[in-house]
DSSP file (Angstrom, degrees, kcal/mol; ACC not computed):
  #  RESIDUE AA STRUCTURE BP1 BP2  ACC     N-H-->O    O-->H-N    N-H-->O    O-->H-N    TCO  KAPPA ALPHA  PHI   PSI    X-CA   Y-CA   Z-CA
    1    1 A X              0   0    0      0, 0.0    85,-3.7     0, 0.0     2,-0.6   0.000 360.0 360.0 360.0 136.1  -44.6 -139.8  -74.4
    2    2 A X  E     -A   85   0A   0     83,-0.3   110,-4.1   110,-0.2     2,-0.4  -0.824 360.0-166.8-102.2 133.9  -41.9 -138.3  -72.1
    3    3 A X  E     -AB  84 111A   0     81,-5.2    81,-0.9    -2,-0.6     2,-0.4  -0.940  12.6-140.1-123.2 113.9  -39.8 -135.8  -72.9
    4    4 A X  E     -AB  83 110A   0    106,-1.2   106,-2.5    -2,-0.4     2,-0.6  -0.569  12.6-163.8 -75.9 124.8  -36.7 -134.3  -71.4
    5    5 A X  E     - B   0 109A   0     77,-1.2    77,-0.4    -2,-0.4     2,-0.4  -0.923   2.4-161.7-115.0 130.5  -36.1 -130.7  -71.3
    6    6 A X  E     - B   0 108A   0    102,-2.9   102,-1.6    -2,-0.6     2,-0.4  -0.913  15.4-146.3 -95.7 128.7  -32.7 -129.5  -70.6
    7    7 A X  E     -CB  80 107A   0     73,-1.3    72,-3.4    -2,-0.4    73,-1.1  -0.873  16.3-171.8-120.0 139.0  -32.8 -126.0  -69.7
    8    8 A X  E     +CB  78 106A   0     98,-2.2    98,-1.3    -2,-0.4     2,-0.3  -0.815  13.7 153.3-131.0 149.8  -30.0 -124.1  -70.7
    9    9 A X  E     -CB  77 105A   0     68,-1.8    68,-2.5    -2,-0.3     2,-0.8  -0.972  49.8 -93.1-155.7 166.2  -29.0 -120.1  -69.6
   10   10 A X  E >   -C   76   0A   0     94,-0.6     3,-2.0    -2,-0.3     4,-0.2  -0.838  31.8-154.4 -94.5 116.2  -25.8 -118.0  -69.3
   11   11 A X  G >  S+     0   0    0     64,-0.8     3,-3.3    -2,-0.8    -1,-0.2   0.845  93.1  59.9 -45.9 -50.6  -24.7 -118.2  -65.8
   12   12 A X  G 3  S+     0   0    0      1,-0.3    -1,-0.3    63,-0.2    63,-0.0   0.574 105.2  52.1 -81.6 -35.6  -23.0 -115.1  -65.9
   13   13 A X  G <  S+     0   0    0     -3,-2.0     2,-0.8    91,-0.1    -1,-0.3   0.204  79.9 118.7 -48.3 -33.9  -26.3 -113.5  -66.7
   14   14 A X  S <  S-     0   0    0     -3,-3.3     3,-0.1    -4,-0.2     8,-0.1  -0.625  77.1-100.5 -98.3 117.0  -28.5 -115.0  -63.8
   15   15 A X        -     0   0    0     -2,-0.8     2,-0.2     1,-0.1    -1,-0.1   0.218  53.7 -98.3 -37.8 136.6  -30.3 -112.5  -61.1
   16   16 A X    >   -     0   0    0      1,-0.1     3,-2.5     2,-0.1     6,-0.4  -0.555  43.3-105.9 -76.6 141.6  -27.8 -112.8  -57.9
   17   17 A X  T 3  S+     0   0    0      1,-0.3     5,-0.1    -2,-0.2    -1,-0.1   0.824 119.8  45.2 -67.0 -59.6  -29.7 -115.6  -55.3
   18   18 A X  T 3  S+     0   0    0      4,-0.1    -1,-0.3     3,-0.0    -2,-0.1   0.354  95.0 106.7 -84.4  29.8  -30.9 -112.9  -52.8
   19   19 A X  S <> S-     0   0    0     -3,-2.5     4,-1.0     1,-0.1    -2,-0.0  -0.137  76.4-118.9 -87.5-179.0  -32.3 -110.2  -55.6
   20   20 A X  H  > S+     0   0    0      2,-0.2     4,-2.7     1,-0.1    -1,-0.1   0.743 112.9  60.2 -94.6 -23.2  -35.8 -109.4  -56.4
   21   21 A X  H  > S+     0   0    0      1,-0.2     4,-2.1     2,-0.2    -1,-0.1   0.846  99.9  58.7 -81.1  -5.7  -35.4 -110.5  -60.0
   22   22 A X  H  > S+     0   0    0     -6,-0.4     4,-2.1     2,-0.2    -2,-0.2   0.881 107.3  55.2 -69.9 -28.8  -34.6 -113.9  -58.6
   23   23 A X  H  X S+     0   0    0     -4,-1.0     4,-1.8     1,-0.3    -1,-0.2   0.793  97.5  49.8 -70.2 -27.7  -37.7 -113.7  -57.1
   24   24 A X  H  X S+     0   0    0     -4,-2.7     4,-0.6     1,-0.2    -1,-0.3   0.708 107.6  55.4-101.0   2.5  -39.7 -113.2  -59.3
   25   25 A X  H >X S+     0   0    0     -4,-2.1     4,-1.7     2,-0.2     3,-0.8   0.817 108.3  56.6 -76.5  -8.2  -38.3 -116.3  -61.7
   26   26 A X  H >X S+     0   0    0     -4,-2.1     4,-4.8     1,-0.3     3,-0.7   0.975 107.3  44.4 -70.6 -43.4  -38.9 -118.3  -58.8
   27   27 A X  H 3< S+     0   0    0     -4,-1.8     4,-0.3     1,-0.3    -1,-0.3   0.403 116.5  48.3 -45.9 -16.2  -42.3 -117.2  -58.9
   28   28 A X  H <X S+     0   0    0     -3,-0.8     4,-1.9    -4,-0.6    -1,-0.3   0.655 107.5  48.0 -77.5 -57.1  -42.4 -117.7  -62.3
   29   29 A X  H <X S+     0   0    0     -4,-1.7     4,-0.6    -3,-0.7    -2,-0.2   0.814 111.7  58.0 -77.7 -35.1  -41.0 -121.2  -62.7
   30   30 A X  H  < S+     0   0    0     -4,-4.8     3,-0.3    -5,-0.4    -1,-0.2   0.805  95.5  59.1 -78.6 -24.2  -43.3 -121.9  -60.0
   31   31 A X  H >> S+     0   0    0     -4,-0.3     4,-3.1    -5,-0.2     3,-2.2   0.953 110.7  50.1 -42.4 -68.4  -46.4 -120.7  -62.0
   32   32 A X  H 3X S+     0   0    0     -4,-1.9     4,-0.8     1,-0.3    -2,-0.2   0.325 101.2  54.1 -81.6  26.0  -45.4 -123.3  -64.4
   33   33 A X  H 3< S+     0   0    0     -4,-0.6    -1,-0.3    -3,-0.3    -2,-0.2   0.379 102.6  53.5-106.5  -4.2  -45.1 -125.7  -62.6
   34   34 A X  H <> S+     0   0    0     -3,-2.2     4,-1.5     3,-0.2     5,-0.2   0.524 113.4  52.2 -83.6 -31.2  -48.6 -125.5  -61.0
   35   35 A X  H  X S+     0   0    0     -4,-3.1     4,-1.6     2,-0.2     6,-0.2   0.988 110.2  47.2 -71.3 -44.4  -49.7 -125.5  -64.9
   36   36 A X  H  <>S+     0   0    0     -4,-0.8     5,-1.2     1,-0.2     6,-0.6   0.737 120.0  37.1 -75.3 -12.8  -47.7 -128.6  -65.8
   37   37 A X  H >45S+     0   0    0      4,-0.2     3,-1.4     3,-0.2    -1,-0.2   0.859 102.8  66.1-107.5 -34.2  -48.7 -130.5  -63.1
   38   38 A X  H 3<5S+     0   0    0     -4,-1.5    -2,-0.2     1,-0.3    -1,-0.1   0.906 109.4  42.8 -36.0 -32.8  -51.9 -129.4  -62.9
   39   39 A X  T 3<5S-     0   0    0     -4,-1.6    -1,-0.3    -5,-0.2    -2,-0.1  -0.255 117.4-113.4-116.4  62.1  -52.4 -131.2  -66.2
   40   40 A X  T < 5S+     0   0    0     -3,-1.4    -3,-0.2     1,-0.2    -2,-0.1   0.284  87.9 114.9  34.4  17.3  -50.4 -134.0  -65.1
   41   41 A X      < +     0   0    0     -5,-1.2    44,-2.0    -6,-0.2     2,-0.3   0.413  45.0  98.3 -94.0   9.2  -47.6 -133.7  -67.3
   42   42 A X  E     +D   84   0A   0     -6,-0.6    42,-0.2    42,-0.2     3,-0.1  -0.712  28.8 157.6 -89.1 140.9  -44.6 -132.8  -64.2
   43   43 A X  E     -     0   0A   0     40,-0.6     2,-0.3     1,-0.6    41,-0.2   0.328  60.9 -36.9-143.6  -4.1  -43.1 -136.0  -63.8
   44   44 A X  E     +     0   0A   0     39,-0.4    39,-0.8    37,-0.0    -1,-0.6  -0.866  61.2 135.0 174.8-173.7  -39.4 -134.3  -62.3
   45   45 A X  E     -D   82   0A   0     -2,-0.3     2,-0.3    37,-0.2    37,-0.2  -0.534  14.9-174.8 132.9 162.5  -37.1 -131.8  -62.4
   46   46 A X        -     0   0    0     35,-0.7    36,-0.1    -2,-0.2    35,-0.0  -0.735  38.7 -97.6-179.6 134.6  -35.0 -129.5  -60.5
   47   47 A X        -     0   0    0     -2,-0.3    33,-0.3    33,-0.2     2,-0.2  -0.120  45.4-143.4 -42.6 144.4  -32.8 -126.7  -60.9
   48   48 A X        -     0   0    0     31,-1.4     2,-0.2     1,-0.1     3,-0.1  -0.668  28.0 -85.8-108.5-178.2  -28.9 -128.1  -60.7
   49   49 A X        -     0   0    0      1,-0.2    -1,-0.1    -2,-0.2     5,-0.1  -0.397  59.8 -78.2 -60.6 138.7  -25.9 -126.4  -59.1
   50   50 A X        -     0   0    0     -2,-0.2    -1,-0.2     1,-0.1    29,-0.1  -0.107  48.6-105.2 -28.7 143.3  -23.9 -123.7  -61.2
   51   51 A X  S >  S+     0   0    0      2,-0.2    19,-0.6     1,-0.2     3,-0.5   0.333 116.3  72.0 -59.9   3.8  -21.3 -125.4  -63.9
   52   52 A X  T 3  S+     0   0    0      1,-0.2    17,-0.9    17,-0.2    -1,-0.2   0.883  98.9  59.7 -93.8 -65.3  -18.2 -124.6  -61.6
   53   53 A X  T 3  S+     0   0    0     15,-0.1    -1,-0.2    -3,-0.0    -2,-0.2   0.507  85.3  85.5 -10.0 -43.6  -19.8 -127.2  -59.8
   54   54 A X    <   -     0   0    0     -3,-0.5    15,-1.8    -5,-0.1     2,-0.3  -0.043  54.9-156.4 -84.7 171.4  -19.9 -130.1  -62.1
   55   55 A X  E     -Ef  68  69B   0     13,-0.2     2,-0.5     2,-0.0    13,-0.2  -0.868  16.8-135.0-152.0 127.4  -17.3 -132.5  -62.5
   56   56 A X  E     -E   67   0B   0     11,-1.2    11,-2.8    13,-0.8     2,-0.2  -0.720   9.8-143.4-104.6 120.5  -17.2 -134.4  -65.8
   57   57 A X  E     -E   66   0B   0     -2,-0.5     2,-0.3     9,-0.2     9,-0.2  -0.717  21.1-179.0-101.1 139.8  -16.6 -138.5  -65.7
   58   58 A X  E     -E   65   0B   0      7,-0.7     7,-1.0    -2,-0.2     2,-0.4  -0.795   8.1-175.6-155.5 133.8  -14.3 -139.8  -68.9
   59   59 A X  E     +E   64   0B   0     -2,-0.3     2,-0.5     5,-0.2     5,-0.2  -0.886   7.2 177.2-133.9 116.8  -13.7 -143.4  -69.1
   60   60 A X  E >  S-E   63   0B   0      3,-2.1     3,-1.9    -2,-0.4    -2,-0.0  -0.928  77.2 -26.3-134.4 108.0  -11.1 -144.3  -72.2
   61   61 A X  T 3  S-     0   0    0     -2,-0.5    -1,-0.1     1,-0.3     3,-0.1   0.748 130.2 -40.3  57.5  41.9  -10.2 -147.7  -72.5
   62   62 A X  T 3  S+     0   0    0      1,-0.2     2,-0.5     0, 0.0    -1,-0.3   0.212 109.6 124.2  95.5  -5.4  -10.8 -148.7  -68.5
   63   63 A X  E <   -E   60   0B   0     -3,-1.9    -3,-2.1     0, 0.0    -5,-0.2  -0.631  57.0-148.9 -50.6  91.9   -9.2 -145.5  -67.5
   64   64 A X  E     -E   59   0B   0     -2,-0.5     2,-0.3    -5,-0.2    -5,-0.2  -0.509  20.2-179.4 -71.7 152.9  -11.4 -143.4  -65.4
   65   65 A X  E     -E   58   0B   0     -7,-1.0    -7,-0.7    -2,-0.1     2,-0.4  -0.866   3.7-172.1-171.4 139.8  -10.5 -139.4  -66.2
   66   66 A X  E     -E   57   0B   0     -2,-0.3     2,-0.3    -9,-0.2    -9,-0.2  -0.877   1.8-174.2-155.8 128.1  -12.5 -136.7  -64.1
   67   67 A X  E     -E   56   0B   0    -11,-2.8   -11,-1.2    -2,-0.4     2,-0.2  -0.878  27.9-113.3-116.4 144.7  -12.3 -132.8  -65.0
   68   68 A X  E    S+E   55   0B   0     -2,-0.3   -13,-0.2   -13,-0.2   -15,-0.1  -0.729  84.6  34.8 -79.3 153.1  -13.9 -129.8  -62.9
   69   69 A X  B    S-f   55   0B   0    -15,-1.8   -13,-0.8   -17,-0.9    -2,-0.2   0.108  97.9 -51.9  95.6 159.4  -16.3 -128.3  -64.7
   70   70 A X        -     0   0    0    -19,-0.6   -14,-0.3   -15,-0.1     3,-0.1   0.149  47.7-110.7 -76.0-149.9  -19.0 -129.4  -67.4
   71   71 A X  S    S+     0   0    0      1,-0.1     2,-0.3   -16,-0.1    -1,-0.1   0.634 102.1  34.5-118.2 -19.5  -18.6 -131.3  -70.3
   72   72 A X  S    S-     0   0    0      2,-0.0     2,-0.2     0, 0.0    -2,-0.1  -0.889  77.2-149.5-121.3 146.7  -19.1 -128.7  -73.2
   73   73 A X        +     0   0    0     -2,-0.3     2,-0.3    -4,-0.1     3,-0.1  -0.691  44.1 115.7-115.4-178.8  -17.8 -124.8  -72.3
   74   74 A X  S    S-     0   0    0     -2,-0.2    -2,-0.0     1,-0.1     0, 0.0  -0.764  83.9 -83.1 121.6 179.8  -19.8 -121.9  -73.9
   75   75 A X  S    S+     0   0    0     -2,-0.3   -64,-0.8   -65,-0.1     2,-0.3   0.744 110.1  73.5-105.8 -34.6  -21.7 -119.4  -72.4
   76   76 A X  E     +C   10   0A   0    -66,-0.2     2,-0.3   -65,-0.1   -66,-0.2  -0.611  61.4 169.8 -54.8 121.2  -24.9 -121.6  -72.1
   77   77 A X  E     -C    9   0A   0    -68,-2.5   -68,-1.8    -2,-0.3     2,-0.7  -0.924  42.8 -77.6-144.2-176.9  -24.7 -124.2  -69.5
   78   78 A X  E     +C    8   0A   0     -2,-0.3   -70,-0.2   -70,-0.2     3,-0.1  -0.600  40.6 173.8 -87.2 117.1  -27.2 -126.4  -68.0
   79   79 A X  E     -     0   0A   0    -72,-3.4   -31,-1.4    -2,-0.7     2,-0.2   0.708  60.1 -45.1 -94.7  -1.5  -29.7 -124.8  -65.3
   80   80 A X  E     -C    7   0A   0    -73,-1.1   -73,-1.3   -33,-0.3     2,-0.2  -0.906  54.4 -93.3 175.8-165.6  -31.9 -127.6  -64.8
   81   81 A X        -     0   0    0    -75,-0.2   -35,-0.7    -2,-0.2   -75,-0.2  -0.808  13.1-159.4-146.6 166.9  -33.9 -130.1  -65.9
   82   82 A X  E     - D   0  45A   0    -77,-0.4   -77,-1.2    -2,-0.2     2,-0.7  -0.738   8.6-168.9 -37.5  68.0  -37.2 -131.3  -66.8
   83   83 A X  E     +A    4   0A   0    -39,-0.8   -40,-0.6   -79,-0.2     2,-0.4  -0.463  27.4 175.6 -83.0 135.0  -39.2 -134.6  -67.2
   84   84 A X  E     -AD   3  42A   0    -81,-0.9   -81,-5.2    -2,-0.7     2,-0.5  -0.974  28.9-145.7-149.5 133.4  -42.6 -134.0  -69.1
   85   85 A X  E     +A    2   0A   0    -44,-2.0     2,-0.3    -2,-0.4   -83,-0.3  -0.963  32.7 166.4-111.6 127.2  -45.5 -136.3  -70.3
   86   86 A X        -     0   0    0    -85,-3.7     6,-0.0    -2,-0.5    -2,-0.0  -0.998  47.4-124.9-141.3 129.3  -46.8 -134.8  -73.5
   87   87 A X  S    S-     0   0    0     -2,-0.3     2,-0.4     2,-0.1     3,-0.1   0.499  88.0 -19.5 -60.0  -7.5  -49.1 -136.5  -76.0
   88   88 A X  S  > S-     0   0    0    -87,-0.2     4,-2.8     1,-0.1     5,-0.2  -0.995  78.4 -82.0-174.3-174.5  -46.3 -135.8  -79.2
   89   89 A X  T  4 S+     0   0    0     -2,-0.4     4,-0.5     1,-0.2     5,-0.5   0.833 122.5  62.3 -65.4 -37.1  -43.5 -133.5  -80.0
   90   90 A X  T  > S+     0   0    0      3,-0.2     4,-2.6     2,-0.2    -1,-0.2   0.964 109.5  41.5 -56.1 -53.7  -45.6 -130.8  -81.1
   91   91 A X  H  > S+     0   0    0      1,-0.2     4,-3.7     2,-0.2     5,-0.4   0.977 110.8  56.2 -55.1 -56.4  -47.1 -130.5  -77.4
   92   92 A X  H  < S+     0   0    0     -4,-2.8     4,-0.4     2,-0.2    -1,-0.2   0.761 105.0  47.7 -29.1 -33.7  -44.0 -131.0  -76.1
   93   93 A X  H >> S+     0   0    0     -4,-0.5     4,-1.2    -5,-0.2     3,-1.2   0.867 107.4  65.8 -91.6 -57.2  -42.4 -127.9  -78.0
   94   94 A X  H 3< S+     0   0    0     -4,-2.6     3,-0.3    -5,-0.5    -2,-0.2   0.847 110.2  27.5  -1.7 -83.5  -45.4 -126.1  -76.8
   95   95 A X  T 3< S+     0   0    0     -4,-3.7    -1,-0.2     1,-0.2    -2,-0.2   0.535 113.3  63.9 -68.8 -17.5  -44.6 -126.3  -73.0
   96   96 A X  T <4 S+     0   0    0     -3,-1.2     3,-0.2    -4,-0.4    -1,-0.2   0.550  99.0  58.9 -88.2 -12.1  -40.8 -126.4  -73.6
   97   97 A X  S  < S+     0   0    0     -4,-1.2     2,-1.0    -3,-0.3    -2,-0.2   0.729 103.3  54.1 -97.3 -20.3  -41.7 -122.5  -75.2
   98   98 A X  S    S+     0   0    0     -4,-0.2    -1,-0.3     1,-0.1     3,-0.1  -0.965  72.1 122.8-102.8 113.0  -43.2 -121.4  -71.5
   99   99 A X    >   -     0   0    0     -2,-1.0     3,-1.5    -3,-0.2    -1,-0.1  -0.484  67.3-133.7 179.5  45.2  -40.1 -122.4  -69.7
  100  100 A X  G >  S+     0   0    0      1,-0.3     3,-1.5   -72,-0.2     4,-0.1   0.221 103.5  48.1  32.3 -72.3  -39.2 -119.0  -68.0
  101  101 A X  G 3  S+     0   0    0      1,-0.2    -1,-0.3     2,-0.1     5,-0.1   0.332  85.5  83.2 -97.5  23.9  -36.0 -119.2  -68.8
  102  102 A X  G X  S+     0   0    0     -3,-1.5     3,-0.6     1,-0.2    -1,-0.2   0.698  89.5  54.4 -76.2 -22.8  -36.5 -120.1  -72.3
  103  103 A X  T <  S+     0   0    0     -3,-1.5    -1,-0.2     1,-0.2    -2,-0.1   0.356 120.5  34.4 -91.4  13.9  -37.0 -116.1  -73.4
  104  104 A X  T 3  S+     0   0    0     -4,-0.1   -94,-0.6     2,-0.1    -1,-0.2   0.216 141.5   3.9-136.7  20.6  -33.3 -115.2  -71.6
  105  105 A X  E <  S-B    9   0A   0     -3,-0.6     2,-0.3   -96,-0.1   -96,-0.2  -0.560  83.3-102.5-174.4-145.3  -31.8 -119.2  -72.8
  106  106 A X  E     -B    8   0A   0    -98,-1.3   -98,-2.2    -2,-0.1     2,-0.3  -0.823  19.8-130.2-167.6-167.8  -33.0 -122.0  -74.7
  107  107 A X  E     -B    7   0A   0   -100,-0.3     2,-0.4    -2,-0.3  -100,-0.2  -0.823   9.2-144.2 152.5  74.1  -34.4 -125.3  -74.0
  108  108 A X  E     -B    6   0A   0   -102,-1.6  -102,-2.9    -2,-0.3     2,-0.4  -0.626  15.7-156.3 -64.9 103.3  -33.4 -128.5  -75.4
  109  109 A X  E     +B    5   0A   0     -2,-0.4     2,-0.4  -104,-0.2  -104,-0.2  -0.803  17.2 167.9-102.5 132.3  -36.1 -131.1  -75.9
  110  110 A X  E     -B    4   0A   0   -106,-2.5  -106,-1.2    -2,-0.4    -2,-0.0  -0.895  31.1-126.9-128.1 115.9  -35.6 -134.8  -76.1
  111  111 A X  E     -B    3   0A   0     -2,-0.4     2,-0.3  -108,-0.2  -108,-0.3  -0.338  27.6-125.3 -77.6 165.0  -37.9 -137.7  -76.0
  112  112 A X        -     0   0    0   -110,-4.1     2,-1.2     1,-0.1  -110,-0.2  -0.582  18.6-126.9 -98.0 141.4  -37.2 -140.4  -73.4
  113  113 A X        -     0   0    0     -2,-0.3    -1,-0.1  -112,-0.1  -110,-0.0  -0.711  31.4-121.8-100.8 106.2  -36.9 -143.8  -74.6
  114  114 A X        -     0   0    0     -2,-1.2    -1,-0.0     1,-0.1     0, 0.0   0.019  17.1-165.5 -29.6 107.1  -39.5 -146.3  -72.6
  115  115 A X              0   0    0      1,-0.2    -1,-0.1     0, 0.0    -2,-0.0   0.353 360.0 360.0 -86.4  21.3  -38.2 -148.7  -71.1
  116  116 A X              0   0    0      0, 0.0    -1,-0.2     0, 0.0    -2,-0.1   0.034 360.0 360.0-117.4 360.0  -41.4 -150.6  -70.6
């Protein structure tokens, strides 16, 4: 089964791009991400852009609507993503629990619905 993880953090919160604690989550995220694909379970992902970034699409009754910013505000926003093949939900929550940024965030698991 494949399973989306949305990885979720407080921006405000996240080691500044050229520090040494950024370095070592990359190093981190990058550990697991030699583990998940090593057992063939990376199937995508990638960090996104900061939420000032986003821009949020509205369509109400053939009316297209666009706002800066993401869709939900709170202090948690989305820092990336995750696609993962994991033999149930159980695994899944498993691997979603080493997610670096799961002990400073949290980590939304969803299963994909197959389109095959």
């Amino acid at each position: 089964m494949k399973f989306l993880y949305l990885l979720y953090a407080d921006e405000s919160k996240m080691p500044a791009a050229d520090s040494p604690q950024m370095e070592q989550q990359q190093a981190a995220f990058g550990r697991y991400y030699e583990e998940l694909s090593g057992r063939g379970m990376f199937k995508g992902g990638d960090p996104v852009q900061p939420s000032k970034a986003a821009t949020t699409v509205r369509v109400r009754n053939g009316s297209t609507k666009t706002a800066s910013g993401p869709a939900t505000t709170g202090a948690e926003q989305i820092i990336g993503f995750y696609v993962v093949e994991a033999k149930n939900q159980d695994e899944a929550i498993a691997y979603a629990a080493k997610v670096p940024s799961a002990a400073v965030g949290s980590i939304e698991v969803r299963p994909i619905i197959s389109s095959s």
